[in-house]
C-alpha positions in Angstrom: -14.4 -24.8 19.5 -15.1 -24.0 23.5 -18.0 -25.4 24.4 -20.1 -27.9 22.5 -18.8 -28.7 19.0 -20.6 -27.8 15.5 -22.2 -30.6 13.7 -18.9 -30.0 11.3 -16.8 -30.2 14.1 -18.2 -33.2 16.0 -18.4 -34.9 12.1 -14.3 -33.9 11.4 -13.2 -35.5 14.8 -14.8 -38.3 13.9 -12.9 -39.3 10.2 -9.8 -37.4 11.1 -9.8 -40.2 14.1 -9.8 -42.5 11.5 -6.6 -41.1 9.6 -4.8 -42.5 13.0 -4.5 -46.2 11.4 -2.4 -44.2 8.7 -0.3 -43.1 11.4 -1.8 -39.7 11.7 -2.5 -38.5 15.2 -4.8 -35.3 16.2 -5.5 -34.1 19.3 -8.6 -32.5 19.4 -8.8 -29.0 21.3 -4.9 -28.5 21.9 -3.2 -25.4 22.9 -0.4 -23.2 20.8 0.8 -20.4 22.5 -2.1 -18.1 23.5 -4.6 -20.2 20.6 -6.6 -23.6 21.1 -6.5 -25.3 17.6 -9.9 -27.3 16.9 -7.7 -30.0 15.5 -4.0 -31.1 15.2 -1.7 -33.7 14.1 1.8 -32.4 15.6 3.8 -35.2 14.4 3.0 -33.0 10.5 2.4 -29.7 12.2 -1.3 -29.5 10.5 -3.6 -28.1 12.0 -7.4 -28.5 11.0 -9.9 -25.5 12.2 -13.7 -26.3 11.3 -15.4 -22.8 10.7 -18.6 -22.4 11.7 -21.2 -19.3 11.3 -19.4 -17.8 14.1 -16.7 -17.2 11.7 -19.1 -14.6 9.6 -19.2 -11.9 12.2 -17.5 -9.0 11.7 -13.5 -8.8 12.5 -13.7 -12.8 12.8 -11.8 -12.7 9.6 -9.3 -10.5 10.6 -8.8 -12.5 14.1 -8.4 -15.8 12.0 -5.5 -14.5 9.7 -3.8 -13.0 12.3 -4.0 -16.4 14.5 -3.1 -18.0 11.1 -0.2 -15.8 10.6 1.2 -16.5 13.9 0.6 -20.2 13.4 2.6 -20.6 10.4 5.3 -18.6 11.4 5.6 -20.9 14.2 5.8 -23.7 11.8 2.1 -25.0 11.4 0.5 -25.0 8.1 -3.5 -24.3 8.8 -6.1 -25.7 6.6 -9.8 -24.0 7.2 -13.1 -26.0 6.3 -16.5 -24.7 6.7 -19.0 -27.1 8.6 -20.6 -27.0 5.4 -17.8 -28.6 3.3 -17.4 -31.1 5.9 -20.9 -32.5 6.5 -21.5 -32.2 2.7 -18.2 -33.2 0.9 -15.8 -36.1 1.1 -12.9 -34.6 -0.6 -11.8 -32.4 2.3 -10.6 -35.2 4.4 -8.6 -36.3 1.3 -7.4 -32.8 0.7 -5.7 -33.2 4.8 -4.6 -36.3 3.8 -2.8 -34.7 0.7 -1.4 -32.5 2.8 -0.1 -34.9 5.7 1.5 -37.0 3.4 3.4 -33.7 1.8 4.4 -32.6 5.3 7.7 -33.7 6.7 8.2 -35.4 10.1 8.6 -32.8 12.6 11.7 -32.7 14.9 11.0 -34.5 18.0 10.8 -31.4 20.7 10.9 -32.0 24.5 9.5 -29.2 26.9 12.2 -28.0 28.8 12.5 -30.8 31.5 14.3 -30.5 34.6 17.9 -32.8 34.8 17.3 -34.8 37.7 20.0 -36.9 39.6 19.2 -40.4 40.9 20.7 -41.5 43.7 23.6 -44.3 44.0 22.2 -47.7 44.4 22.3 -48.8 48.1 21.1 -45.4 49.6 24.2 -43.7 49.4 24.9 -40.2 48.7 26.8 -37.9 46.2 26.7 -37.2 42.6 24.5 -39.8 40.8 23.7 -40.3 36.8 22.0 -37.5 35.1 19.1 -38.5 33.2 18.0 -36.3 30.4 14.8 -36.8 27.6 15.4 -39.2 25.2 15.1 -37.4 21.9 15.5 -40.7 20.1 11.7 -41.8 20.9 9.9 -42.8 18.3 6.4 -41.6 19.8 4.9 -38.5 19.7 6.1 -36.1 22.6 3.0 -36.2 24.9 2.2 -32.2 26.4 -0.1 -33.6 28.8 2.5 -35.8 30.0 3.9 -35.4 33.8 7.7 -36.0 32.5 8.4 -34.3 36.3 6.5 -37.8 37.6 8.9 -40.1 35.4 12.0 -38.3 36.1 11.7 -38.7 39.6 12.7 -41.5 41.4 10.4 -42.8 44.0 11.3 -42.5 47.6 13.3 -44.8 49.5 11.4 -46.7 52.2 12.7 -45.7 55.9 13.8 -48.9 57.6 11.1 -50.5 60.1 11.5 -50.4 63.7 10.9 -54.1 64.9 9.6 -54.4 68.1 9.7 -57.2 70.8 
């Protein structure tokens, strides 16, 4: 989907937007590993790809199931629409409904963060608390997130020189 999207793809974004009140976010665009899926909910691990005639050329095919392949093995299950089927049918947004609701939770997963120590309160020096990710969040874990930004502790103001 680089560039402008499809007609299907531009139609998808906007009912699978709509699946969010059901508690079913996609991001639109996201990367896996080396591939950028058109759309996916991670908290199920579904990924939605909108196939347009670019998909017909020779070796596309091939490409796809090998991207699929990967996909799946890294725990995704992939479910492939034409633009057709989406600008002309209603049942496929039911059919990634069907299959959100029969997907489990996924594990909450934190990128590899940095442990950072905070300092003892006053200014002082020497071993403070380690913080760590919270894995017992309830929201999504956000990629695009700077976890480095909330991990840090701001800096301590430099006492002011008064003057006379």
């Amino acid at each position: 989907m680089m560039g402008d999207p499809s007609r299907g793809e531009a139609a998808a974004w906007k009912q699978l937007r709509m699946l969010r009140a059901e508690g079913f976010a996609f991001r639109r665009e996201h990367e896996i590993g080396e591939y950028r899926a058109d759309f996916v909910c991670l908290r199920r691990r579904l990924i939605v790809e909108v196939d347009g005639g670019v998909h017909d050329l020779l070796g596309r095919a091939e490409r796809d199931a090998k991207r699929d392949a990967w996909l799946t093995a890294e725990g995704f299950k992939v479910m492939r629409f034409r633009d057709s089927e989406v600008l002309s049918e209603a049942n496929w947004l039911q059919r990634v409904r069907e299959a959100l609701q029969a997907q489990p939770d996924a594990p909450y997963r934190w990128k590899t963060a940095p442990v950072r120590t905070l300092p003892l309160e006053g200014g002082g020096q020497g071993g403070g608390e380690s913080v760590e990710p919270d894995a017992s969040d309830t929201e999504e874990y956000d990629e695009n997130s700077n976890t480095e930004a909330l991990l840090t502790p701001p800096p301590t103001p430099s006492p002011s020189r008064g003057g006379g």
